[in-house]
MARNUBA-699161 format. One line per field, with one value per residue: residue number from 1; residue in three letters; x, y, z of N, C-alpha, C, CB in turn. Coordinates in pm, whole numbers, plus 50000, padded with zeros to 5 digits. Glycine has a CB too. Layout:
BEGIN
pake <- c(NUM | ...)
selo <- c(ALA | ...)
nu <- c(X | ...)
nv <- c(Y | ...)
nw <- c(Z | ...)
cau <- c(X | ...)
cav <- c(Y | ...)
caw <- c(Z | ...)
cu <- c(X | ...)
cv <- c(Y | ...)
cw <- c(Z | ...)
cbu <- c(X | ...)
cbv <- c(Y | ...)
cbw <- c(Z | ...)
end
This chain:
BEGIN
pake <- c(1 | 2 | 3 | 4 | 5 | 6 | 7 | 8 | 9 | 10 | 11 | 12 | 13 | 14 | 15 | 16 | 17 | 18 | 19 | 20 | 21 | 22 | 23 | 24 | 25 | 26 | 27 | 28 | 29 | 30 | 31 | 32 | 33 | 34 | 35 | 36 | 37 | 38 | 39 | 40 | 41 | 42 | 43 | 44 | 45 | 46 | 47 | 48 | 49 | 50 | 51 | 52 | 53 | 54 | 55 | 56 | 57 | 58 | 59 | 60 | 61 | 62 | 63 | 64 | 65 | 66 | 67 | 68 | 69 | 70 | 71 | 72 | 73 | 74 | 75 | 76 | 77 | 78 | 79 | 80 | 81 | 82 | 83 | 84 | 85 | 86 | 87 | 88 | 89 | 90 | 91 | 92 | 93 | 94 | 95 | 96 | 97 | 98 | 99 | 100 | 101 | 102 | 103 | 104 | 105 | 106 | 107 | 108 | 109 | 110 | 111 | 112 | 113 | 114 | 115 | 116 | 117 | 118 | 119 | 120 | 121 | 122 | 123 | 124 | 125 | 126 | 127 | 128 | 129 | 130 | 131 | 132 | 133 | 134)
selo <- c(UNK | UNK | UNK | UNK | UNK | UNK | UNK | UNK | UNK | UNK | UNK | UNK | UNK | UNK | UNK | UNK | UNK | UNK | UNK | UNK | UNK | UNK | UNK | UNK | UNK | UNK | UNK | UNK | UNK | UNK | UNK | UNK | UNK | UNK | UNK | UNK | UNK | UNK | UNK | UNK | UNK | UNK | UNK | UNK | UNK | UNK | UNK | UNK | UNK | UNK | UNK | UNK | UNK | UNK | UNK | UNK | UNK | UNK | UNK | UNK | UNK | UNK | UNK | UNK | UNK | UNK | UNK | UNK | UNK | UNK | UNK | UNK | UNK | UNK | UNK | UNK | UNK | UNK | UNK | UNK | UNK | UNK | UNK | UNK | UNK | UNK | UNK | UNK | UNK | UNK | UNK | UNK | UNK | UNK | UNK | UNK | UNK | UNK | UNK | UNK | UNK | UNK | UNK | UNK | UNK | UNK | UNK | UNK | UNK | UNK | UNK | UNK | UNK | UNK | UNK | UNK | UNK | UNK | UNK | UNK | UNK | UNK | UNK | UNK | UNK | UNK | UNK | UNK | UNK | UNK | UNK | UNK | UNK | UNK)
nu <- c(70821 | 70626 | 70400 | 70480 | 70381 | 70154 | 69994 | 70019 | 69880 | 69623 | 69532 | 69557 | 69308 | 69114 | 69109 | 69033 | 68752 | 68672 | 68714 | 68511 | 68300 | 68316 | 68415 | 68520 | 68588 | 68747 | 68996 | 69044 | 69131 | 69391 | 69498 | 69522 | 69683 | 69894 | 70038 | 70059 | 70238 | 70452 | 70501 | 70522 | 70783 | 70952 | 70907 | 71041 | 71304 | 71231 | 70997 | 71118 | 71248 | 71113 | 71095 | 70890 | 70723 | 70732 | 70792 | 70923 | 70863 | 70623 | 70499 | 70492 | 70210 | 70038 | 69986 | 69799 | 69586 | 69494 | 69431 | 69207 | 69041 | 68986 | 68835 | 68649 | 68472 | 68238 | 68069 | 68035 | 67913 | 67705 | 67538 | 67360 | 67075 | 66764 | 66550 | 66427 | 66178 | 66075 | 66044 | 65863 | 65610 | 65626 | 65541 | 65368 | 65163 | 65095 | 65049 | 64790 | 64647 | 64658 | 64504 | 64317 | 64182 | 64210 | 64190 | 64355 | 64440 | 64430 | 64637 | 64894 | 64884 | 64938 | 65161 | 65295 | 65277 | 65450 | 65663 | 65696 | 65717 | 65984 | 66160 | 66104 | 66210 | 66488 | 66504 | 66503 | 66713 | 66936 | 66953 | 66970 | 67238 | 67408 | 67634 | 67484 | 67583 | 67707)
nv <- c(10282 | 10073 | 10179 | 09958 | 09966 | 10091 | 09902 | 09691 | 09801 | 09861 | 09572 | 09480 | 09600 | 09521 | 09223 | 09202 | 09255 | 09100 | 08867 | 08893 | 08881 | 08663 | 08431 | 08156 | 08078 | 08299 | 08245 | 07980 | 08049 | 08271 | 08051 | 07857 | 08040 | 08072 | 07840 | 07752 | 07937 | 07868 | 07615 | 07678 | 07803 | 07543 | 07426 | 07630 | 07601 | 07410 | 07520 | 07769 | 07703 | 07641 | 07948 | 08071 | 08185 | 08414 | 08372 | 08431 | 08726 | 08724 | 08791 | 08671 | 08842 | 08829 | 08545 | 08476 | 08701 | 08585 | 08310 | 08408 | 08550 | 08317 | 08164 | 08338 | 08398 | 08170 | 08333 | 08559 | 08559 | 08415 | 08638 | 08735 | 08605 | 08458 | 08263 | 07933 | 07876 | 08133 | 08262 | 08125 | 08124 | 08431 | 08459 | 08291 | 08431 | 08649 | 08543 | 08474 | 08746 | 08837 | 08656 | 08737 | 08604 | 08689 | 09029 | 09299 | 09437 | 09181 | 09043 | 09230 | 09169 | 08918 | 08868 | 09074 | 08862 | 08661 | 08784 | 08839 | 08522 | 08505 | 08638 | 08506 | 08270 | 08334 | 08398 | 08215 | 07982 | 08143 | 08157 | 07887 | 07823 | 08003 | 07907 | 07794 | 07987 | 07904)
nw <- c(89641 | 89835 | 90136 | 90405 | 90663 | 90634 | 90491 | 90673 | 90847 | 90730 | 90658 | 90929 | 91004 | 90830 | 90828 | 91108 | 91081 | 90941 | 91074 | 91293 | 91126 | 91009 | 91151 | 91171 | 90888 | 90807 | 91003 | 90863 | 90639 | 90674 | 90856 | 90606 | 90441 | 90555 | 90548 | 90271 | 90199 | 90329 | 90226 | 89948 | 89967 | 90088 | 89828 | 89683 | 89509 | 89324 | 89202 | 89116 | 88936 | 88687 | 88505 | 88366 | 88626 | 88863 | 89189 | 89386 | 89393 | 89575 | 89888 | 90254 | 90257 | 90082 | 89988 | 90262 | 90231 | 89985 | 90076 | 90285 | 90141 | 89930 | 90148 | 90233 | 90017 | 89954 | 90165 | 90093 | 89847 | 89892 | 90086 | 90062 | 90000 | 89979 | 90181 | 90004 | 90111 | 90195 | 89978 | 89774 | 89900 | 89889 | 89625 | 89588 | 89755 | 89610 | 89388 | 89463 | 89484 | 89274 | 89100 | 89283 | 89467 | 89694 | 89901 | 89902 | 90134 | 90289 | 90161 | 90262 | 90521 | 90538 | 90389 | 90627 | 90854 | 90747 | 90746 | 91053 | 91121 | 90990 | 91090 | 91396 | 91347 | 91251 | 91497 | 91705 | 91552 | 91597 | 91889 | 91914 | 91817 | 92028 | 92263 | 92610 | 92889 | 93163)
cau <- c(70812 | 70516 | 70477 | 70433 | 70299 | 70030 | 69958 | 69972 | 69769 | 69476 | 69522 | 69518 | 69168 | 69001 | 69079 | 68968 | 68647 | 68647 | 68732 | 68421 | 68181 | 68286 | 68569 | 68592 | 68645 | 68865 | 69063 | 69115 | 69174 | 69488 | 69624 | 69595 | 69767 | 70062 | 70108 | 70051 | 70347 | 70563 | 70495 | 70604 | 70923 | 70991 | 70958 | 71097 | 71393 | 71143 | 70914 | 71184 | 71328 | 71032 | 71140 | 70798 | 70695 | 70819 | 70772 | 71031 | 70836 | 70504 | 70552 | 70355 | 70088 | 69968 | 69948 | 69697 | 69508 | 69440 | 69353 | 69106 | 68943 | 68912 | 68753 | 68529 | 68420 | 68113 | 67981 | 68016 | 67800 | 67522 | 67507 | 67135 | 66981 | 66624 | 66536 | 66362 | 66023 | 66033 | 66014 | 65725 | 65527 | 65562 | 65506 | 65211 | 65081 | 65114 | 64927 | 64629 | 64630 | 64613 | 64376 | 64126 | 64128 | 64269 | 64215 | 64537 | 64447 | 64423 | 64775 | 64949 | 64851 | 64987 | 65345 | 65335 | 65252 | 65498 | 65789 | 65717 | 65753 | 66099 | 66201 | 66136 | 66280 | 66613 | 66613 | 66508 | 66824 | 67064 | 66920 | 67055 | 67351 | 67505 | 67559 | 67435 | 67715 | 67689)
cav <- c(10169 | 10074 | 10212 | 09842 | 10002 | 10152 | 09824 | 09614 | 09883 | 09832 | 09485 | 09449 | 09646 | 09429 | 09083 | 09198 | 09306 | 08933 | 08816 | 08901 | 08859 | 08497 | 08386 | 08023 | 08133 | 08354 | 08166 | 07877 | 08140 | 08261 | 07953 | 07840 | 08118 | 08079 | 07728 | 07778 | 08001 | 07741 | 07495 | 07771 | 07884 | 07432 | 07417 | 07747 | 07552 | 07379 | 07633 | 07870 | 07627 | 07739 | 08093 | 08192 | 08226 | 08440 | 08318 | 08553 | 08870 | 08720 | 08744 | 08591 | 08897 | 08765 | 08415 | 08502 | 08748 | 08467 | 08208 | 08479 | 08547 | 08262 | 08043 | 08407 | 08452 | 08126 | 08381 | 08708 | 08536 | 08388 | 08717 | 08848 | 08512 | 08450 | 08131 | 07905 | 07908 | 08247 | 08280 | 08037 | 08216 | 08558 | 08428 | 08247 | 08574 | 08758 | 08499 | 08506 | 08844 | 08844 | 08634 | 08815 | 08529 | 08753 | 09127 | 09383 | 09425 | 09059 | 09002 | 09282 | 09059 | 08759 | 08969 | 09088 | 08709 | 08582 | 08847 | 08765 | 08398 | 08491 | 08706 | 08441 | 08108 | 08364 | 08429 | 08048 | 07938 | 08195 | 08134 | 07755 | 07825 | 08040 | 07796 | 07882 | 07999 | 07842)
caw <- c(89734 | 89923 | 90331 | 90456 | 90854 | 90618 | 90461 | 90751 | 90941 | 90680 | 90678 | 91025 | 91034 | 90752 | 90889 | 91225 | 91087 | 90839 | 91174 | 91390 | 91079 | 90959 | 91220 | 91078 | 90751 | 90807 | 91048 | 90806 | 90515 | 90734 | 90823 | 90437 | 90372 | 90604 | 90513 | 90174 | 90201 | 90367 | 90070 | 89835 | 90030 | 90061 | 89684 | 89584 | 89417 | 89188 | 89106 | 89045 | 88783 | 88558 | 88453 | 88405 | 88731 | 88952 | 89327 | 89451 | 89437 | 89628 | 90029 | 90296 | 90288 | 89919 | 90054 | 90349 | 90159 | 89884 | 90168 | 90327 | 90045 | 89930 | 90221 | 90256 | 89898 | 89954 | 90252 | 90015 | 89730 | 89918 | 90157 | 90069 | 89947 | 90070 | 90139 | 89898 | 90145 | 90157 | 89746 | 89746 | 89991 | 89852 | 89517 | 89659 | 89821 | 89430 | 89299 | 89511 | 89528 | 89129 | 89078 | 89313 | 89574 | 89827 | 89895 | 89929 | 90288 | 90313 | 90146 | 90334 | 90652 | 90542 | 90474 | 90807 | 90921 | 90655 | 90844 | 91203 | 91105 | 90947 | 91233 | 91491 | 91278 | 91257 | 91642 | 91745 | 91513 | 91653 | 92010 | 91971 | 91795 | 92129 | 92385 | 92695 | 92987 | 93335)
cu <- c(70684 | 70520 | 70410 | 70361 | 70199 | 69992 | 69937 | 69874 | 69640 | 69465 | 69494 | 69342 | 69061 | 69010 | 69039 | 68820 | 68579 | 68654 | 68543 | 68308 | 68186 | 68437 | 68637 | 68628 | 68728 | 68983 | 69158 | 69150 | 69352 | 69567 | 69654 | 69671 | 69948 | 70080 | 70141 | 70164 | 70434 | 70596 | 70572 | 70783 | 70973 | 70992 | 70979 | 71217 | 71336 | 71082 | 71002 | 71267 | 71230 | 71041 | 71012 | 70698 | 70765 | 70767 | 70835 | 70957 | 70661 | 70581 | 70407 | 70217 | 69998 | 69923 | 69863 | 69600 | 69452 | 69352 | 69245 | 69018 | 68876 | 68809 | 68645 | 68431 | 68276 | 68005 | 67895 | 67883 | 67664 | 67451 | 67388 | 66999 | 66882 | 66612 | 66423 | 66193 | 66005 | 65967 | 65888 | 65614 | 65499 | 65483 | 65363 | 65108 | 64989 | 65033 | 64786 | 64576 | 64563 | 64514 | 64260 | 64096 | 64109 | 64292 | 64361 | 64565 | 64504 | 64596 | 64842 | 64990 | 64886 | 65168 | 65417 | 65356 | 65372 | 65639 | 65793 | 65755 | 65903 | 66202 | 66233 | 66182 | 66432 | 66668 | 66589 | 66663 | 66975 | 67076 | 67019 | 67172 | 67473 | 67441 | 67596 | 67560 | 67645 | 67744)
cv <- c(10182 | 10097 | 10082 | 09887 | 10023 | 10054 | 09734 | 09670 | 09835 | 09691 | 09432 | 09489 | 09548 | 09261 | 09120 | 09223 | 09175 | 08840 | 08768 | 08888 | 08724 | 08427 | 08273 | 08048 | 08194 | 08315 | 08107 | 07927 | 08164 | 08155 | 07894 | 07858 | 08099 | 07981 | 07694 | 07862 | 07933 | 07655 | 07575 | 07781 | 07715 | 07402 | 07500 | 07681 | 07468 | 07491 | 07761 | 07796 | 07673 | 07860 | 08164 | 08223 | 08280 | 08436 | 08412 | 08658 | 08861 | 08677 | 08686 | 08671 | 08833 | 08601 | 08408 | 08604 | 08626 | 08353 | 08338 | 08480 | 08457 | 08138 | 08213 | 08420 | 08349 | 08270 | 08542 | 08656 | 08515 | 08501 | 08749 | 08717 | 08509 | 08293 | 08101 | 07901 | 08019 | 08267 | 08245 | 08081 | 08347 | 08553 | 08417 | 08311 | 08634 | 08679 | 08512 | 08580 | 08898 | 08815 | 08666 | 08743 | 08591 | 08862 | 09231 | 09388 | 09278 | 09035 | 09092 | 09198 | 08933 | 08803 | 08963 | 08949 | 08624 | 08695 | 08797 | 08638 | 08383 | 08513 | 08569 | 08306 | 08204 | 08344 | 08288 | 07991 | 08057 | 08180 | 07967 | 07731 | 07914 | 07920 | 07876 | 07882 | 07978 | 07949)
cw <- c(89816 | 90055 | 90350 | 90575 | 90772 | 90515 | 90544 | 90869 | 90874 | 90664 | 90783 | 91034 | 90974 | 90794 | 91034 | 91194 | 91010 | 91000 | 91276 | 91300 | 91087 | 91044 | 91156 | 91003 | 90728 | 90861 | 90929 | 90692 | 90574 | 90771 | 90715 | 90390 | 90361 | 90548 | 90360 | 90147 | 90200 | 90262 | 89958 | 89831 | 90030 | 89933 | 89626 | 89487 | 89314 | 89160 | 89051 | 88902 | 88648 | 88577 | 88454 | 88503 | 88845 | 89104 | 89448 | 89491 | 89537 | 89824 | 90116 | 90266 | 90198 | 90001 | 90178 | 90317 | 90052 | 89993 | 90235 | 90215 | 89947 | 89970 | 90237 | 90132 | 89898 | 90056 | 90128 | 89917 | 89780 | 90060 | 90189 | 90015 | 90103 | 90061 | 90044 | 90011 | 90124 | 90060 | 89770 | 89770 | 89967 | 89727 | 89519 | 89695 | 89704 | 89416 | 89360 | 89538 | 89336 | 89145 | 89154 | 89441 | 89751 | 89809 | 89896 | 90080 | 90308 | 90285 | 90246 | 90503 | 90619 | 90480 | 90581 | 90832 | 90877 | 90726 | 90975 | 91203 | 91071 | 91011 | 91359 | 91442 | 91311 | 91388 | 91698 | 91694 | 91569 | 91820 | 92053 | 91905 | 91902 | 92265 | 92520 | 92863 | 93170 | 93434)
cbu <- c(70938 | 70462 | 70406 | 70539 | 70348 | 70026 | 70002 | 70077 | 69782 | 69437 | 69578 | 69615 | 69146 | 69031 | 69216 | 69028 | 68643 | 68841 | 68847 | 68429 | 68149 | 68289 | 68557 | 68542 | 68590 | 68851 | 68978 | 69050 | 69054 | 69464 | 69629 | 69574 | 69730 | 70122 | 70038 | 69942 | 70361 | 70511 | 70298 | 70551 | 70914 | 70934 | 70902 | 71169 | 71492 | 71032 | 70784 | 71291 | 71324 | 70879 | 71214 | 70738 | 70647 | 70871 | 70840 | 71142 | 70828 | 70385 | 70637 | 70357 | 70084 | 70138 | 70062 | 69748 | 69574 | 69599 | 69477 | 69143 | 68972 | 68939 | 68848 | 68566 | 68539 | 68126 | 68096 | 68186 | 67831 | 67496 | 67552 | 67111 | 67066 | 66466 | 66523 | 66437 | 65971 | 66105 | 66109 | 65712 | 65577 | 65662 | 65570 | 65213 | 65205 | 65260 | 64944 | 64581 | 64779 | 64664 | 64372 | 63963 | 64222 | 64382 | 64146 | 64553 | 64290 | 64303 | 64832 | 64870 | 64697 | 64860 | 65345 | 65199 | 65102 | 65421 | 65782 | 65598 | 65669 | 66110 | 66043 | 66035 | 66229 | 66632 | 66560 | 66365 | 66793 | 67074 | 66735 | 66980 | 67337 | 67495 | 67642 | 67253 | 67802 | 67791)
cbv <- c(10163 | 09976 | 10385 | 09740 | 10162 | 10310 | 09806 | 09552 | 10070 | 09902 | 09462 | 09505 | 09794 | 09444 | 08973 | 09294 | 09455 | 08868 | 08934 | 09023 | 08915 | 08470 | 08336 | 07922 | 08189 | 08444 | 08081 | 07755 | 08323 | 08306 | 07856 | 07876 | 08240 | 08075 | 07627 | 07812 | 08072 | 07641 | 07458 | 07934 | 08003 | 07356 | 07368 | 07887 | 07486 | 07269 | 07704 | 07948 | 07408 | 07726 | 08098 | 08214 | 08159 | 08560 | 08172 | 08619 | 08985 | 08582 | 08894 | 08561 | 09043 | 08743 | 08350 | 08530 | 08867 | 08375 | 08108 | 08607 | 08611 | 08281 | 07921 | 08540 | 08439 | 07948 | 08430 | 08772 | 08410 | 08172 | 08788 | 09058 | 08344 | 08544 | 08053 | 07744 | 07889 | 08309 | 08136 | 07926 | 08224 | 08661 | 08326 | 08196 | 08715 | 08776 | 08351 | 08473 | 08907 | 08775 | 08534 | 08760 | 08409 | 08706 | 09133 | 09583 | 09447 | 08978 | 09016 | 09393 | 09045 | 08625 | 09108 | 09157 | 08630 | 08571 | 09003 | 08760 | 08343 | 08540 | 08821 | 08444 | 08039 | 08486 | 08577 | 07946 | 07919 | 08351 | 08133 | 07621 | 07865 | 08241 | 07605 | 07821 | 08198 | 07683)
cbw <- c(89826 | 89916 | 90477 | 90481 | 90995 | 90580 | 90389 | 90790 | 90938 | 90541 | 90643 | 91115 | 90975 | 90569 | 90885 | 91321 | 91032 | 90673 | 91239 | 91482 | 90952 | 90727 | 91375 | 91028 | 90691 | 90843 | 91117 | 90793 | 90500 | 90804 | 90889 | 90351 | 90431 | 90759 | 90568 | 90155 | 90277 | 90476 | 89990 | 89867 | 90227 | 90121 | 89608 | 89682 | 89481 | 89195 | 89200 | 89158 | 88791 | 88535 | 88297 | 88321 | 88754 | 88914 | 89331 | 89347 | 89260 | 89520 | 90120 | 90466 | 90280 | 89733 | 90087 | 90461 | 90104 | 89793 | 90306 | 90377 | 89994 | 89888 | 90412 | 90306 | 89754 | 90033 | 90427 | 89904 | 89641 | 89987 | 90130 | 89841 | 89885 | 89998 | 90251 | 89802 | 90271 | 90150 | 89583 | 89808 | 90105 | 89838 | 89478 | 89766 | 89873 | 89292 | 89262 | 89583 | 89624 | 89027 | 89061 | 89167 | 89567 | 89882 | 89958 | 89871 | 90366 | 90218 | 89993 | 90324 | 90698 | 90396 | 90514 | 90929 | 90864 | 90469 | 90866 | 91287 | 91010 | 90864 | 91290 | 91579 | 91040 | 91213 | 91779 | 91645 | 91345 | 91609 | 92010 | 91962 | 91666 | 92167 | 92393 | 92718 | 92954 | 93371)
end
């Protein structure tokens, strides 16, 4: 038999930690879940009429694990993407660094230039996404 305290212990830890990365998401993963439960447990007398599913042995935890994961799983995939200027711009760098137009020094310095720019677009957009407390 499974120790449920030492399943809802690690459960508790990982939605608090899904919590404080992607709150919305997780949020509306959890209430999915529960209600998504509810719907189950209101048509358990249909869905148990088909034999081959068994409905019985899934409790709420399964049904809020499924809704977590999957209103989090868009954040998980696009985690490390760069944006599409970025690309263009390093690309852009490579090439003119190929063809000769532009020394190594020279590119190195347009890196740097091409980070600080990325740096301060991140903290401008996180700057006006906390609103500001009176």
């Amino acid at each position: 038999m499974i120790d449920m305290d030492a399943v809802t212990k690690y459960l508790k830890i990982s939605t608090d930690i899904l919590f404080v990365k992607n709150p919305v998401a997780t949020s509306m993963g959890t209430l999915f879940g529960i209600i998504t439960h509810g719907l189950f447990g209101l048509f358990s007398p249909v869905i148990q009429s088909i034999q081959s599913i068994q409905v019985i042995s899934l409790n709420v935890f399964h049904f809020i694990a499924l809704g977590i994961f999957g209103f989090n799983i868009k954040g998980w995939k696009n985690q490390y993407k760069v944006s599409l200027e970025i690309e263009n711009a390093i690309a852009f760098i490579n090439q003119q660094e190929k063809k000769g137009l532009i020394s190594e020094l020279e590119a190195r310095q347009q890196y740097r230039a091409l980070i600080s720019q990325a740096v301060k677009n991140v903290v401008v957009k996180s700057e006006s996404t906390v609103s500001p407390q009176k």
